[in-house]
C-alpha positions as CSV (number, residue, x, y, z in Angstrom):
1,X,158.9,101.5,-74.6
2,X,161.2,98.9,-75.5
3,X,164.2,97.6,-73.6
4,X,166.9,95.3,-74.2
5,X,170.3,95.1,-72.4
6,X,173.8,93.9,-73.2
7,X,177.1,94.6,-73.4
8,X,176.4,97.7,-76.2
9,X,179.4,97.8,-78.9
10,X,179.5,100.3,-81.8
11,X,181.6,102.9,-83.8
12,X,180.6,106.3,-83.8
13,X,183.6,107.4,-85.7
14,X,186.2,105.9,-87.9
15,X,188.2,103.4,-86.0
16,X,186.8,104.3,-82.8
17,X,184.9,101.9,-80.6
18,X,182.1,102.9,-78.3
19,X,181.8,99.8,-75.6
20,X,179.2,100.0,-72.6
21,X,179.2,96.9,-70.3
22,X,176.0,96.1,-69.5
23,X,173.7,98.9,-70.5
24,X,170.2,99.4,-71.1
25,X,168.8,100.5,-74.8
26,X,165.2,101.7,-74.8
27,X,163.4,102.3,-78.0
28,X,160.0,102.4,-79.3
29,X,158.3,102.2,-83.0
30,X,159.9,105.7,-83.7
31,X,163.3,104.6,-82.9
32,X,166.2,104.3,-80.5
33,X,164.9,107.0,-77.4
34,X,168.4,106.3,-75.2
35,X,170.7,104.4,-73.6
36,X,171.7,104.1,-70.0
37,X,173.7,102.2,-67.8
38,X,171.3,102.1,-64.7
39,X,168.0,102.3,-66.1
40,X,165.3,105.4,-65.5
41,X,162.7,105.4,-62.9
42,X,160.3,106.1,-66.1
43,X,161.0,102.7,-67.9
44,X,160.6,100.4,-64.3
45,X,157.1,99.0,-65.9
46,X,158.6,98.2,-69.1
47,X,159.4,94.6,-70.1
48,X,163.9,94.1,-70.3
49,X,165.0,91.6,-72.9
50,X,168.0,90.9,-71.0
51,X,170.9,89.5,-72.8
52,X,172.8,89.2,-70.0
53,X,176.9,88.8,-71.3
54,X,176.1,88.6,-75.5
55,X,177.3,91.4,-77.4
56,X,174.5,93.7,-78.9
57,X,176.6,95.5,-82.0
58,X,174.3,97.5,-84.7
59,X,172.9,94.9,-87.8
60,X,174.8,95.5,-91.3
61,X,174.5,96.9,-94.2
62,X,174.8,95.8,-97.7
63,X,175.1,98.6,-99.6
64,X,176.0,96.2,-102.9
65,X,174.3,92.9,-104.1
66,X,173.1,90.6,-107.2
67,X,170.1,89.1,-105.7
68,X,169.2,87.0,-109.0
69,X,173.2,86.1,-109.1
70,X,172.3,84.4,-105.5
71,X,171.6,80.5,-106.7
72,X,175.6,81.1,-109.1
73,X,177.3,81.8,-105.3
74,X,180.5,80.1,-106.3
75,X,180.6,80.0,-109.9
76,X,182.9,81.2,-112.8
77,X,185.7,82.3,-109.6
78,X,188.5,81.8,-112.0
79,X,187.3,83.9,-114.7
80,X,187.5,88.0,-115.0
81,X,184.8,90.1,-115.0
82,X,183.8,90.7,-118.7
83,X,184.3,87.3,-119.2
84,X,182.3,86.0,-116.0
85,X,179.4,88.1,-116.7
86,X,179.1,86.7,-120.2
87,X,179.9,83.1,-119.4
88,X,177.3,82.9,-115.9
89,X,175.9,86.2,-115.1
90,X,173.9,87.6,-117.7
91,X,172.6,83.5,-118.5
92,X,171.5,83.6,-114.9
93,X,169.7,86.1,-114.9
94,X,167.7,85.6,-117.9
95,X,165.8,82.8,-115.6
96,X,164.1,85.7,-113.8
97,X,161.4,86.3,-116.4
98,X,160.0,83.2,-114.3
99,X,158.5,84.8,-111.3
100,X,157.6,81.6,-109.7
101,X,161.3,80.8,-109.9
102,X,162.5,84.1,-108.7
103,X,159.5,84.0,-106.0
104,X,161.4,81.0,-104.4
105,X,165.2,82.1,-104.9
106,X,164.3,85.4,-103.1
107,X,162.4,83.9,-100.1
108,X,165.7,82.4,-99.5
109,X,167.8,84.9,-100.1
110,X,166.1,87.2,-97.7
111,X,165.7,84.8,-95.0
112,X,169.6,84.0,-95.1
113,X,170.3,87.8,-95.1
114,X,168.3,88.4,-91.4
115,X,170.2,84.9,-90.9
116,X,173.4,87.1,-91.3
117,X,172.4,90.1,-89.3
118,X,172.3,92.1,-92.6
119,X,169.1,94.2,-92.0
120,X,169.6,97.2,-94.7
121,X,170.1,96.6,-98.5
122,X,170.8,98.5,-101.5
123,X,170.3,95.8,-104.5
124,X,170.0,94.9,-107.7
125,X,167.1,92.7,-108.9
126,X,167.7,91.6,-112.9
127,X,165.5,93.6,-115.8
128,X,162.3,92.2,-115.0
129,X,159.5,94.2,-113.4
130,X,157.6,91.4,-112.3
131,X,160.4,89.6,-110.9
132,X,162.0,92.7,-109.2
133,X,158.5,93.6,-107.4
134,X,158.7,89.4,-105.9
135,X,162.0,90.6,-104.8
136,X,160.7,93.7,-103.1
137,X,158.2,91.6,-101.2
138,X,160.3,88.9,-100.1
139,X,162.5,91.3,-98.3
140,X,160.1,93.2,-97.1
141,X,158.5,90.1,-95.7
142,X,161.1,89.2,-94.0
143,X,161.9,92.6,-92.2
144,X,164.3,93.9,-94.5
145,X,164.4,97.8,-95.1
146,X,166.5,99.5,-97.6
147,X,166.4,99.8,-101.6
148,X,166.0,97.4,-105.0
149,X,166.7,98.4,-108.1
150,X,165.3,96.8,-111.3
151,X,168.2,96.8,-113.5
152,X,168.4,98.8,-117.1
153,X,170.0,97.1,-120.0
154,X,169.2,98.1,-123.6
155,X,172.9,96.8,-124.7
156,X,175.3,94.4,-124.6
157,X,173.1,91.9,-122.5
158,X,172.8,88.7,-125.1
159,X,169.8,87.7,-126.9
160,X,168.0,87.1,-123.7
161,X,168.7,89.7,-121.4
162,X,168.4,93.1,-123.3
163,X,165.3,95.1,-123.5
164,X,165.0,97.8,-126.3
165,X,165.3,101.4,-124.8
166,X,161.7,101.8,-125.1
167,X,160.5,99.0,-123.3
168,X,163.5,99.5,-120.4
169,X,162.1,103.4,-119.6
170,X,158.3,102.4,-119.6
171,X,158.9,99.3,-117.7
172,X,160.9,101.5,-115.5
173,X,158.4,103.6,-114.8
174,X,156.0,101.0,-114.3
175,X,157.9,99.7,-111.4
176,X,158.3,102.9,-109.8
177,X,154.9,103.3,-109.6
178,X,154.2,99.6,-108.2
179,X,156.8,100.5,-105.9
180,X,154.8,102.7,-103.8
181,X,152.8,99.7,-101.9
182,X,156.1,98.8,-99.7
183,X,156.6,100.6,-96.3
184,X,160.6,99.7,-95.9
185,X,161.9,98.7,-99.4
186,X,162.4,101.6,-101.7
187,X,163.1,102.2,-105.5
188,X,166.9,102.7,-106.6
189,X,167.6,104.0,-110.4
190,X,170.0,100.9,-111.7
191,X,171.6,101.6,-115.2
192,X,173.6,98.0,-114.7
193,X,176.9,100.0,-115.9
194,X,177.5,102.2,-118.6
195,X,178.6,99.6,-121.5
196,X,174.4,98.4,-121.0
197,X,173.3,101.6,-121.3
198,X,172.6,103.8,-124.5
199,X,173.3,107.1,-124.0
200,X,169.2,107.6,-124.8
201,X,168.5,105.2,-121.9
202,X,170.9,107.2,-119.6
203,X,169.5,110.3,-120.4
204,X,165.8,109.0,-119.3
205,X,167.0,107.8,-116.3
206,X,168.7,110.8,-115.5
207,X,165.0,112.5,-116.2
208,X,163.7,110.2,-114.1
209,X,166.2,111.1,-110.8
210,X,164.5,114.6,-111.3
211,X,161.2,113.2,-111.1
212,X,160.8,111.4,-109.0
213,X,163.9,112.2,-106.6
214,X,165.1,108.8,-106.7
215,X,168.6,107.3,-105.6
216,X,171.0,105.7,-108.2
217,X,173.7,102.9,-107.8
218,X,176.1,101.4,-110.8
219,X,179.9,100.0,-111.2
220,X,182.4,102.3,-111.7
221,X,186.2,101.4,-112.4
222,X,185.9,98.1,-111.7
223,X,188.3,96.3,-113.8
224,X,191.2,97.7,-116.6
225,X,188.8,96.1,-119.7
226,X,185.7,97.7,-118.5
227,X,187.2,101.1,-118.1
228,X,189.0,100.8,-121.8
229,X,185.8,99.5,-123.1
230,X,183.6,102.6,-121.2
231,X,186.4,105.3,-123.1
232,X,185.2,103.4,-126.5
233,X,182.1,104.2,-126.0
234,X,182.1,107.7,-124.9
235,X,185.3,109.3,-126.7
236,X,184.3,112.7,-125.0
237,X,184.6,111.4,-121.6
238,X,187.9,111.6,-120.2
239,X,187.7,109.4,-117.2
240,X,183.9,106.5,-116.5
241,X,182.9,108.9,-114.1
242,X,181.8,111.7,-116.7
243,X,179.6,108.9,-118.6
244,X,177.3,109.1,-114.9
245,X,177.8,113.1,-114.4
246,X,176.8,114.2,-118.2
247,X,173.5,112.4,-117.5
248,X,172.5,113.4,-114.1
249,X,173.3,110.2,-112.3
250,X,175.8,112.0,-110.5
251,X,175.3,113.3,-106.5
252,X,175.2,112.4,-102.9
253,X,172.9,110.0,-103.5
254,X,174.4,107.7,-105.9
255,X,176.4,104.4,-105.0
256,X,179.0,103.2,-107.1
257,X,180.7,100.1,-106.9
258,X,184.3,99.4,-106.5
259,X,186.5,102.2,-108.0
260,X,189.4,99.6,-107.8
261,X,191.2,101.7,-110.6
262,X,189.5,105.2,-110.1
263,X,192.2,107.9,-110.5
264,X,192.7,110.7,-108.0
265,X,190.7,112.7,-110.7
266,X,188.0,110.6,-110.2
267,X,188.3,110.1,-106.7
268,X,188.0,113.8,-106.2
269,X,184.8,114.3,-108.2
270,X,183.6,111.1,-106.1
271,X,184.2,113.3,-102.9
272,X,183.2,116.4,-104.5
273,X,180.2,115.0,-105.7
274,X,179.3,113.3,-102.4
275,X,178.9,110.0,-104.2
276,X,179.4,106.6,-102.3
277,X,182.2,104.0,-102.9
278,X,181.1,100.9,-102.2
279,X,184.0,98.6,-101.4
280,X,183.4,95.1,-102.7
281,X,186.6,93.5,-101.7
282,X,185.6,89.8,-101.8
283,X,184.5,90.4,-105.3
284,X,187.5,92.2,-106.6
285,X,190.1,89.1,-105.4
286,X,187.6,86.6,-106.8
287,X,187.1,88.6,-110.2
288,X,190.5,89.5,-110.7
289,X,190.0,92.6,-110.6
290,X,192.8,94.2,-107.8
291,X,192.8,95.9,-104.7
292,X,190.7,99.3,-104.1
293,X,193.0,101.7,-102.0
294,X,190.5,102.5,-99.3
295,X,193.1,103.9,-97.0
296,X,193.8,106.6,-99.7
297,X,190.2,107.1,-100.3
298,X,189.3,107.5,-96.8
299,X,192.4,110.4,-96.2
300,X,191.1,111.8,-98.8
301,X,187.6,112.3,-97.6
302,X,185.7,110.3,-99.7
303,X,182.5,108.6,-98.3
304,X,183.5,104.1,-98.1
305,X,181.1,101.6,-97.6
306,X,180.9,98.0,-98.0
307,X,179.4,95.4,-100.1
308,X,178.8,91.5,-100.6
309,X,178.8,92.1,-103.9
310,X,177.3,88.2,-104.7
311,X,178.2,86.8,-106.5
312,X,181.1,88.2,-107.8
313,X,182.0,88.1,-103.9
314,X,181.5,84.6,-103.2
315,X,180.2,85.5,-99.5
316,X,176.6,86.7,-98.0
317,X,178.1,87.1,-94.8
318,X,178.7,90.6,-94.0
319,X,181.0,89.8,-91.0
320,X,183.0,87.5,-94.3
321,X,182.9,90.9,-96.2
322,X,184.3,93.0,-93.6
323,X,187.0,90.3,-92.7
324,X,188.1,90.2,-96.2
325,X,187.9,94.0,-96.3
326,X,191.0,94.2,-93.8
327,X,192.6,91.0,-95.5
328,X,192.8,93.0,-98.8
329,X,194.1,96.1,-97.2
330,X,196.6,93.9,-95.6
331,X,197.5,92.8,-99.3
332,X,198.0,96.2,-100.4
333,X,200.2,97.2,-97.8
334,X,202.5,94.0,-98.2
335,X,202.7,94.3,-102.1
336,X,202.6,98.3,-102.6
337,X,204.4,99.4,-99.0
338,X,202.0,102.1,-98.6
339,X,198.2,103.0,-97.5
340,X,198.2,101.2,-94.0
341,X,196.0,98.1,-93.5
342,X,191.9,99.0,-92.4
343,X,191.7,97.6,-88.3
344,X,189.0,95.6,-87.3
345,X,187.2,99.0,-85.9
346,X,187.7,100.3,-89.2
347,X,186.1,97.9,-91.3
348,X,182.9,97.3,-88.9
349,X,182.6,101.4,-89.3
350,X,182.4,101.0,-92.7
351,X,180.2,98.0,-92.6
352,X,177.8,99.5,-89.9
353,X,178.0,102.9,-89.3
354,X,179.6,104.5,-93.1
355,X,176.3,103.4,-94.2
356,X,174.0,105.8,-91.9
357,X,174.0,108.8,-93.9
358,X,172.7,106.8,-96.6
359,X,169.5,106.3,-94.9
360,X,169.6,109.8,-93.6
361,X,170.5,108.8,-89.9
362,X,173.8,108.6,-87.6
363,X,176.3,106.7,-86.8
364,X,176.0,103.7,-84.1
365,X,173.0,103.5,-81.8
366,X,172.3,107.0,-81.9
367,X,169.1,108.6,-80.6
368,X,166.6,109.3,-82.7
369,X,167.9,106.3,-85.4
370,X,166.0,103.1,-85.9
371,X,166.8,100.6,-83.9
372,X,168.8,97.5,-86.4
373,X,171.1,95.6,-84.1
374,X,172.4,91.8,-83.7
375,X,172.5,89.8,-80.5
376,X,175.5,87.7,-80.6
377,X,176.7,84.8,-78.1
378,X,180.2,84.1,-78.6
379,X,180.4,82.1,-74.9
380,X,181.0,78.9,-76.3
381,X,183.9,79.8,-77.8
382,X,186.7,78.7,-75.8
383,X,189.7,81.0,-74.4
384,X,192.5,79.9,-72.4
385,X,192.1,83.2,-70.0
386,X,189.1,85.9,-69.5
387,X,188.8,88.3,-72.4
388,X,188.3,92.2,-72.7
389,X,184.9,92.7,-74.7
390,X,186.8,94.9,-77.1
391,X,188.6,91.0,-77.6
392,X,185.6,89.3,-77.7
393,X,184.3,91.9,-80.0
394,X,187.6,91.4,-82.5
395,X,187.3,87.2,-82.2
396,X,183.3,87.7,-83.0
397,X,183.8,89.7,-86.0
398,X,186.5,87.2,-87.4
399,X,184.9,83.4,-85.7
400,X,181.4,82.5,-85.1
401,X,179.8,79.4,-84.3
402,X,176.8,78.1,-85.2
403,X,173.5,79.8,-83.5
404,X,176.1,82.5,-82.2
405,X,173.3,85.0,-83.9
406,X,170.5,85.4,-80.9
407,X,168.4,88.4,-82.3
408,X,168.2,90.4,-84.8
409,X,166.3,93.3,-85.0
410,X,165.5,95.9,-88.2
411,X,163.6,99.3,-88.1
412,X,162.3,98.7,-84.6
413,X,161.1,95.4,-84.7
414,X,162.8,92.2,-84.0
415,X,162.9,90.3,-87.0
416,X,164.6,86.7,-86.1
417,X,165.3,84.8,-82.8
């Protein structure tokens, strides 16, 4: 058995803080076995990695990112989406054919992730196999759980990033199958979004969640041009959401980014469905692209998480992400007067805890999950007068120093410090 202890801090319900003062966590390989403030006769042999004062909080979850958009961090910020993908994104990702290349963007990109205390992904690689099982590896390596998805495009890419619909379901298939070697990353379905898609392409990948009981995750109501471009395309759809449903790539499994302009139609098929909004809200300043009432999707009982979203978002940071999460709220409320800003508890729900269902476990350090926490020590940063933890918790998730990350650890293991 394993033991650390810490002052414990994490939500177990939306907007609600659990905070335990010096406690004791014991887990072992198979997870998180309890947590007590004076510690059981039964564990007295066992070795304590005693944090003393640091905040132990549960690791993140990026439940949306690019990873070949990783090296354009930065880029194209003054340009809309449609355009921005055209102008950096899809050119940036054509450079992934080179695996050396994406061999050494990925190492990176994973390393800075655990760097982060982002321990659980749900990704998108680019449209090659070879490229997207480097990615798979790299994360892996590094201690990352979670899922990658190679991307399907059989339209609208550019001359060179566009497969034909042949080659984009056989290579699909081919990477499913390589997929079985990794222990902690899984295979997600990834139609990019529907205008990339043919309905022929979308139909096999809907096939494809039926046979091999795989997870999905695409953009949905993202921005005004996509969504008038999506009805263009499918004249029998009356709102983006149907052009996922008709094919099967509808269900409680299945992520979908944004929903900045979804409808309440839509919203409610999202809830009824069970699908996942994954709130991107550093992308949707940076694109142009609004603010997604998450207040008014939360009331109405729809499942929010968060994403990074890079590099649309222009941060890797998760604690950046759930920052700007409550800054856009904040936005809404000042320019529409109505769905009430997200609290700091709020957004660290969503960018902890939301997620856990996802991976078929329960909110904060639950029994029974795996153990993915961050150490953090926020002592040198300086205060005029002592501070509550739940202050020190608020003050951590907004200002960090550097080396304030201590540990990190991801499905049982401790993956960094």
């Amino acid at each position: 058995m394993n033991i650390i202890k810490g002052n414990l801090i994490f939500a177990e319900k939306f907007g609600e803080l659990t905070i335990l003062e010096h406690h004791y966590l014991a887990y072992d390989e198979h997870g998180i076995e309890g947590i007590y403030q004076t510690l059981p006769s039964a564990f007295s042999n066992c070795k304590i990695e005693d944090y003393q004062d640091a905040l132990i909080i549960p690791s993140f979850s990026d439940m949306h990112l690019h990873a070949p958009q990783y090296p354009m961090l930065g880029m194209g910020m003054d340009l809309p989406l449609l355009d921005w993908l055209n102008t950096y994104t899809f050119p940036t990702e054509s450079h992934f054919k080179d695996v050396a290349l994406a061999r050494k963007i990925y190492a990176d990109l994973a390393s800075n992730l655990v760097k982060n205390g982002t321990t659980r992904v749900a990704m998108f690689s680019s449209l090659h196999v070879d490229a997207t099982l480097v990615l798979m590896e790299e994360l892996e390596r590094a201690g990352i759980t979670g899922y990658v998805g190679k991307v399907n495009m059989d339209r609208n890419g550019g001359e060179d990033l566009q497969e034909t619909t042949e080659e984009s379901i056989s290579e699909t298939k081919r990477w499913i199958e390589a997929s079985k070697r990794f222990a902690h990353i899984k295979p997600i379905l990834t139609p990019r979004f529907t205008p990339s898609c043919t309905n022929e392409l979308m139909q096999a990948l809907g096939d494809m969640v039926k046979q091999y009981d795989l997870p999905i995750q695409s953009h949905l109501s993202e921005n005004q041009g996509e969504i008038a471009w999506v009805k263009e395309l499918h004249p029998d759809c009356q709102e983006y959401w149907e052009t996922y449903d008709k094919y099967g790539l509808w269900n409680n499994r299945t992520l979908m980014a944004h929903c900045v302009h979804s409808s309440d139609r839509e919203l409610s098929a999202i809830k009824d469905a069970g699908v996942y909004v994954v709130h991107c809200p550093s992308s949707n300043e940076d694109l142009l692209s609004g603010y997604a009432p998450i207040r008014h999707m939360m009331d109405m009982g729809v499942r929010v998480v968060l994403g990074s979203d890079i590099a649309g978002g222009d941060h890797l940071s998760m604690f950046d992400n759930l920052t700007a999460a409550i800054r856009a709220s904040k936005a809404r409320q000042v320019m529409y007067g109505k769905d009430r800003f997200l609290t700091v508890e709020e957004a660290f729900y969503l960018a902890t805890s939301a997620p856990a269902s996802f991976f078929d476990e329960k909110p904060g350090f639950a029994k029974g999950n795996s153990f993915h926490a961050i150490v953090i020590d926020d002592s040198k940063v300086l205060s005029v007068r002592p501070l509550s933890l739940k202050e020190r918790f608020e003050r951590a998730m907004y200002r960090r120093q550097e080396g304030a990350i201590l540990a990190v650890y991801s499905e049982n293991r401790k993956i960094y410090g």
